[in-house]
N, C-alpha and C positions, 0 to 999 in steps of 0.2 A: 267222532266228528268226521263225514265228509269230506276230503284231502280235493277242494278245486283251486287250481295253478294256472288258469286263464278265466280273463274276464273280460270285457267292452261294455264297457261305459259312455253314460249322454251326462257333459256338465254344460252347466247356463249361467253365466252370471247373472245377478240382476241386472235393468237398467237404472241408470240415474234419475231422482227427483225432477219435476217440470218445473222452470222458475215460474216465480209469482207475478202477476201482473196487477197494482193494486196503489192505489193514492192516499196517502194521511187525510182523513177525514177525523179529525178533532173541535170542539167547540175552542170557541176562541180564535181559531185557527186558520184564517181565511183563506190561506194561500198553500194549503197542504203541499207538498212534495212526492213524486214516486218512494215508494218504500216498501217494493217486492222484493221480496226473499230467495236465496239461491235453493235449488233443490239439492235434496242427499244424494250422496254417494250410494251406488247400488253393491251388495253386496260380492263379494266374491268367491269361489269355490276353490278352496284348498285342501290337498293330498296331505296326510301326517301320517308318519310312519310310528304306528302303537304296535310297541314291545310283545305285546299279550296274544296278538292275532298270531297266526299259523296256517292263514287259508283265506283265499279270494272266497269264501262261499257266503258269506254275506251277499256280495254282488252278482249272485247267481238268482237271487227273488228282486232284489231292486238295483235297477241299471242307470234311472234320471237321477240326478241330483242339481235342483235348479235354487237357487239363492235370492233373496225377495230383493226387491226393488227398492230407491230409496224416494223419501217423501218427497211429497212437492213442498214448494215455497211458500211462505205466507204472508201475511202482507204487515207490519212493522218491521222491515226486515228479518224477520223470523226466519230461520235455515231450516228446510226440509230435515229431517234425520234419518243417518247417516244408515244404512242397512247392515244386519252382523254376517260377518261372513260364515261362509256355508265350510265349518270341518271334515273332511270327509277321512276317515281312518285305512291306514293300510297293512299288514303286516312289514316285518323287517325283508328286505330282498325283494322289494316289487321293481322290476322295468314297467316304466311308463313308454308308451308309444305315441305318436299320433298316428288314428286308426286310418288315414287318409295314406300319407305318405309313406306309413310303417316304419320314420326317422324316429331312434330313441330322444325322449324329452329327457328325461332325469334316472337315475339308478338310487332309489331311495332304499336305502342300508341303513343309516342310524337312526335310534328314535329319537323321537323330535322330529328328526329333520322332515322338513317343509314344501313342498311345491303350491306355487300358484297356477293352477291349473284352469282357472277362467278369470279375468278382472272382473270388476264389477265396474257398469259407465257412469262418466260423469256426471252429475246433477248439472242441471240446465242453470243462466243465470237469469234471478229477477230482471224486471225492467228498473230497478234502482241503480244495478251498475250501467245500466247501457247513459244514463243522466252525463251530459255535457254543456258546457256552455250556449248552445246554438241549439241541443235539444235538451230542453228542460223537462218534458213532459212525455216522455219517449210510453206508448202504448204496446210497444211486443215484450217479449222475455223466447229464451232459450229452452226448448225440448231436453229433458232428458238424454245422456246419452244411453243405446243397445249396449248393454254387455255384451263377452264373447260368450261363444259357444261352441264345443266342440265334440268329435268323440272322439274316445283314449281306448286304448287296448290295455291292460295290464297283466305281465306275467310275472310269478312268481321264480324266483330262483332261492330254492331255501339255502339259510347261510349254516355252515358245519364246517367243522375243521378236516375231516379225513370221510371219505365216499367209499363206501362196497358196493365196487362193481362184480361183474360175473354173470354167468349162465341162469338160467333160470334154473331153480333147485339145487342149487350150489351151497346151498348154507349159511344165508346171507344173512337171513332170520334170526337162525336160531342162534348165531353169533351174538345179535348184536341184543338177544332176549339174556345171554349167558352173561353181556358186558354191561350191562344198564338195566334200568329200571321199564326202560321200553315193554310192548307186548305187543311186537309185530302178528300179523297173521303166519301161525307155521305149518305144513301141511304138505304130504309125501305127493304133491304133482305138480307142475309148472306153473310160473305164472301165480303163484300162490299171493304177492306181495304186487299188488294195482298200484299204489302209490308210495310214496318216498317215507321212510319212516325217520323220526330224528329220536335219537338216545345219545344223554349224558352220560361219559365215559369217566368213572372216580380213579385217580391212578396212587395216589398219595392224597393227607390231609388238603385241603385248601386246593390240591390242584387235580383237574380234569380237562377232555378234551368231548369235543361233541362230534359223534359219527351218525352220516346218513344213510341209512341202506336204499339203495337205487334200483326199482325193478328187471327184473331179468333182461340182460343186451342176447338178440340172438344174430346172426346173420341177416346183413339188411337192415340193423338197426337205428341206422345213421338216417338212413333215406324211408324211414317212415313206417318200419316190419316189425309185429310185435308192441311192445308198450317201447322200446329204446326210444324213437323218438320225440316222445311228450316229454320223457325224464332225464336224457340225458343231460339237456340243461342246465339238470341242479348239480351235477358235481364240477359245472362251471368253477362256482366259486371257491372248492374245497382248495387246501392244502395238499393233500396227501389222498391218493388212490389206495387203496387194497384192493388184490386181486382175490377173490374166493376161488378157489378152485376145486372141483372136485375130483379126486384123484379115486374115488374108489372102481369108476368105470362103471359103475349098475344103470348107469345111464343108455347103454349103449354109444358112449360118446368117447373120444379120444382125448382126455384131460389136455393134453398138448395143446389138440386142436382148440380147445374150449379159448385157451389164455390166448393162442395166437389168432383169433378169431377177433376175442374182444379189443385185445388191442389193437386190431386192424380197422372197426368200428370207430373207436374212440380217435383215432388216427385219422378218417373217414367225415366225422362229425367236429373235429375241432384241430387242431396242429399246437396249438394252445395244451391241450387236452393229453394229447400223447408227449410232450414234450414236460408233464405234470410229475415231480418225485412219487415212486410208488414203490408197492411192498405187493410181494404173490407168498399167500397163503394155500399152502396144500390140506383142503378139507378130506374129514371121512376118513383118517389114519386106523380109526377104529374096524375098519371094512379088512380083515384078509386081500391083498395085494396091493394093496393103497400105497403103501409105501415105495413101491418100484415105482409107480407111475409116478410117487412125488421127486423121486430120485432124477429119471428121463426129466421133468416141467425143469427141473434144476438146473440141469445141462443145458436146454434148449433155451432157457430165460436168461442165462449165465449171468446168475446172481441166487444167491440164497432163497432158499424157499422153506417158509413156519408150515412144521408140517404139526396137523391140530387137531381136534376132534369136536366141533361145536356141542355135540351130543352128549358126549362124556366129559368133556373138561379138558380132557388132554391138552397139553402146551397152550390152553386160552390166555392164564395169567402171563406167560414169556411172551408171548405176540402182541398180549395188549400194550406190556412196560419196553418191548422193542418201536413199537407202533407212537409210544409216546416221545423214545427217544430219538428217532426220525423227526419227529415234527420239533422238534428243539431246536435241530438243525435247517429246520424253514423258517426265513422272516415271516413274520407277518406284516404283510401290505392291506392298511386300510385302506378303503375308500375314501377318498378325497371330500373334505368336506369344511367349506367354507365356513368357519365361526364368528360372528359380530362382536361390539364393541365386548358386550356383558357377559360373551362367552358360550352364547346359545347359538344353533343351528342356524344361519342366514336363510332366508327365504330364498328355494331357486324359482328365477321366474323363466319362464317362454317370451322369447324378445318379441316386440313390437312395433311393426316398423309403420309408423308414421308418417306419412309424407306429407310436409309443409306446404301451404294453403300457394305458396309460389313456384310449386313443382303441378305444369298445366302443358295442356295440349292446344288448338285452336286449326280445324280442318272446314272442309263446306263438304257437306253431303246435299245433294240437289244442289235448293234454293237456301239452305240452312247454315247455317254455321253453328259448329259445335262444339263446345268447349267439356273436355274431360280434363280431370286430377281428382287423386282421391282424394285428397285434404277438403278439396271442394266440395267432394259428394259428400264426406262430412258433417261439411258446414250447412249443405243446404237442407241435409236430413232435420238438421236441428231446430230451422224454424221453420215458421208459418210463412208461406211466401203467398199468401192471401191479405195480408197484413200491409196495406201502402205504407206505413213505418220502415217497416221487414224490408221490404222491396227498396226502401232507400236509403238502408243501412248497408244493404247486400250489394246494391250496385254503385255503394262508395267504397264497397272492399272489394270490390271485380278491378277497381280503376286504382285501389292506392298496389295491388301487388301487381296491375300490369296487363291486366286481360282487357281492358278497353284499347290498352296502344295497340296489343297482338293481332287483336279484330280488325282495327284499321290496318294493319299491316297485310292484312289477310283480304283485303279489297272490300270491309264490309260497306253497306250503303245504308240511307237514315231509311226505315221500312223493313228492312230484312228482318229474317225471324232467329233469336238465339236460342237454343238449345243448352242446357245445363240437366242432367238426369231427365228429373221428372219437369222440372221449371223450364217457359217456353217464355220470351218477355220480346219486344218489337224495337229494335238498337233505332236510338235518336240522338244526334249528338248532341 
C-alpha cells in the first residue's frame, strides 16, 4: 500500500430544507389556517478516526466531500427531513488544519473520536410559525440555511511507541525486519526506506511495544534536505528515540559524526525532540573494526551504546528487552480526550461565532445610508424580500432590535435610500 501522510481536502455541509408556504384546504373546513412545515436540517460532514486506516491515500483520488441538503417543508405541517451526515474516515494520528490560516483544528488520535468538520444549515421555517394574533395569514416562510464549507489540510503523524532514527543505510530496516513481523524495504544503498514503516515489537507473552523506522535524516534535514523533512514529524509522537548507528565506517562516513549530526537535526526540527529519552545503537559489529568506532560513539554520547548486528543477530534480543525496559520508565501521556455522559468520544466541534441580530453598524455613503451586521446579513439571506409580507416582518425587526432609532440618529430623512447587503428599501417614517 502506498504510505501518503498529507492531504487537502474540500467539505460542504448541506444546506437547510426551505420552509413551506401553504394553507389547510380541507372540505368541511371553511376557514383553513397556515400549515407550512419547517424545512430539514442539512446534513453535516464529520472527520472519524477508523483504527484500520494507515494512510491519507484514499484522499489522494477524492478530495470533495459535500453532504446533501435537508428537505423542504410541506404543507400539514409536515417537517422537511432532516439530512444524514456525511462520515468521513481517517486514520489514528491525523492533524487536522484549516488550510486557510494553517491554525490546528483538532489532533484526532483515538478511534472513534470525532470532529465536526462542516455543520450542516438550518432548515428554514414554515409560514405556520410566523402565524400571530394581528397576522393570521402570514404568505412568506424562511430559506434554507448555507452550510459551512471549508478546506482542511490533513497530516498524518503515525503513533508508535519507540522511533529509529539515523543515517540513511544505517540499519534501520533490517532491525526492525529481525524485531517484527514488518517487511520493510532492505537494500545496500541510501534512501532505501521512502516512507515510515510501523512493526509490532513481541517482548514477552501478552506484552509488546510498536517501533517506527523513520527515513534516513541527513545534514539539512530539519530544513527540508533529503526525505528528514516530510518524516521527521512522525517520531513527534513516539516515546523513546533509537539511535541506529553504523559503526562499521564502509560508508565513508565518521560514525560519530553520523550520531552528532542527527542529533543536531532533531535539535534543529523540534527542542521537544531532542529533549525526547533515547537509546544509541552501534550497528554492523559484524564488520572488522566496528567495534572501536562503537567504543569512541560511547565516550562521545557518554552514555552506553548496544553494540549489535542487525544482520546476524548479534546482541538484537539484549537491545530489544533493554529497549523495553526504558520505555517502563516513560509515562505514557494520552491525548486528551473529552468523553460524554455514555462514555464515548465527545464530538470536537470548530467554534462559531455568531453574532446577534443586535450587533449593527449604521454609516452614510453618498446619499445612502447603510446598515451592516452579520446577524443581519443572515437574516436577510434567508428570505424573500420581494415578498411585501417579508418586507414587513423585516422592518418590524430593523425597529424592535434598534436600527430604525440608529437611522434617525444618524440624520436619516423620509426619501432617503437604505441599504442592507443586497436589500435597497426607501426610509418613511
Amino acid at each position: 500500500m502506498q504510505f501518503v501522510d498529507r492531504a487537502k481536502i474540500f467539505v460542504s455541509a448541506g444546506a437547510g430544507g426551505d420552509g413551506c408556504v401553504s394553507f389547510r384546504r380541507e372540505k368541511f373546513v371553511p376557514a383553513g389556517g397556515p400549515d407550512g412545515g419547517n424545512g430539514g436540517h442539512g446534513g453535516s460532514v464529520i472527520l472519524e478516526v477508523d483504527p484500520d486506516m494507515t494512510t491519507l491515500l484514499d484522499f489522494r483520488y477524492k478530495i470533495h466531500f459535500r453532504a446533501d441538503r435537508g428537505g423542504h417543508g410541506q404543507g400539514a405541517k409536515r417537517a422537511g427531513q432532516t439530512a444524514e451526515d456525511l462520515v468521513v474516515k481517517v486514520p489514528p494520528g491525523t492533524v487536522v488544519r484549516d488550510a486557510e490560516s494553517d491554525q490546528i483544528i483538532a489532533d484526532l488520535v483515538h478511534p472513534q473520536q470525532k470532529l465536526l468538520a462542516a455543520r450542516g444549515g438550518r432548515g428554514g421555517r414554515g409560514n405556520a410559525v410566523f402565524t400571530t394574533s394581528t397576522r393570521q395569514a402570514p404568505t412568506f416562510a424562511q430559506k434554507g440555511e448555507l452550510g459551512e464549507s471549508r478546506w482542511l489540510r490533513l497530516e498524518l503523524k503515525v503513533i508508535a511507541d519507540v522511533g529509529l532514527v539515523g543515517y540513511p543505510n544505517a540499519g534501520k530496516s533490517t532491525l526492525l525486519s529481525m524485531i517484527s513481523a514488518a517487511k520493510p524495504k532492505v537494500a545496500a544503498y541510501p534512501f532505501t526506506t521512502l516512507t515510515p514503516n510501523l512493526g509490532v515489537v513481541k517482548v514477552e507473552t501478552g506484552r509488546s511495544f510498536v517501533v517506527a523506522d523513520i527515513p534516513g535524516l541527513i545534514e539539512g534535514a530539519h530544513a527540508g534536505v533529503g526525505l528528514g523533512h516530510d518524516f521527521l514529524r512522525h517520531v513527534e509522537r513516539t516515546r523513546l528515540l533509537v539511535h541506529i548507528v553504523d559503526c562499521s565506517g564502509m560508508e565513508g562516513r565518521d560514525p560519530v559524526d553520523d550520531y552528532l549530526q542527527v542529533r543536531e537535526e532533531l535539535s534543529l526540527f523540534s527542542e521537544a525532540l531532542a529533549d525526547r529519552p533515547y537509546i544509541v545503537v552501534g550497528n554492523k559489529l559484524d564488520i572488522p573494526g566496528a567495534a572501536s568506532h562503537c567504543q569512541r560513539l560511547q565516550e562521545t554520547a557518554r552514555r552506553e551504546v548496544l553494540g549489535i548486528s542487525a544482520a546476524t543477530g548479534q546482541g538484537v534480543k539484549e537491545a530489544v528487552y533493554r529497549i523495553w525496559q526504558e520505555l517502563q520508565r516513560i509515562p505514557v501521556e494520552p491525548a486528551e480526550m473529552e468523553l460524554g455522559i455514555n462514555g464515548k468520544p465527545e464530538m470536537i466541534t470548530i467554534p462559531k461565532p455568531e453574532k446577534p441580530l443586535s450587533e449593527f453598524t449604521v454609516r452614510k455613503e453618498n446619499e445612502d445610508f447603510v446598515v451592516e451586521g452579520e446577524g443581519l446579513s443572515r437574516l436577510i439571506a434567508r428570505h424573500d424580500v420581494e415578498n411585501p409580507q417579508t418586507l414587513r416582518w423585516l422592518l418590524m425587526v430593523l425597529r424592535d432590535i434598534g436600527v430604525i432609532d440608529a437611522l434617525r440618529a444618524a440624520g436619516i430623512q423620509d426619501g432617503d435610500t437604505v441599504r442592507l447587503d443586497e436589500w435597497e428599501f426607501e426610509y418613511l417614517s
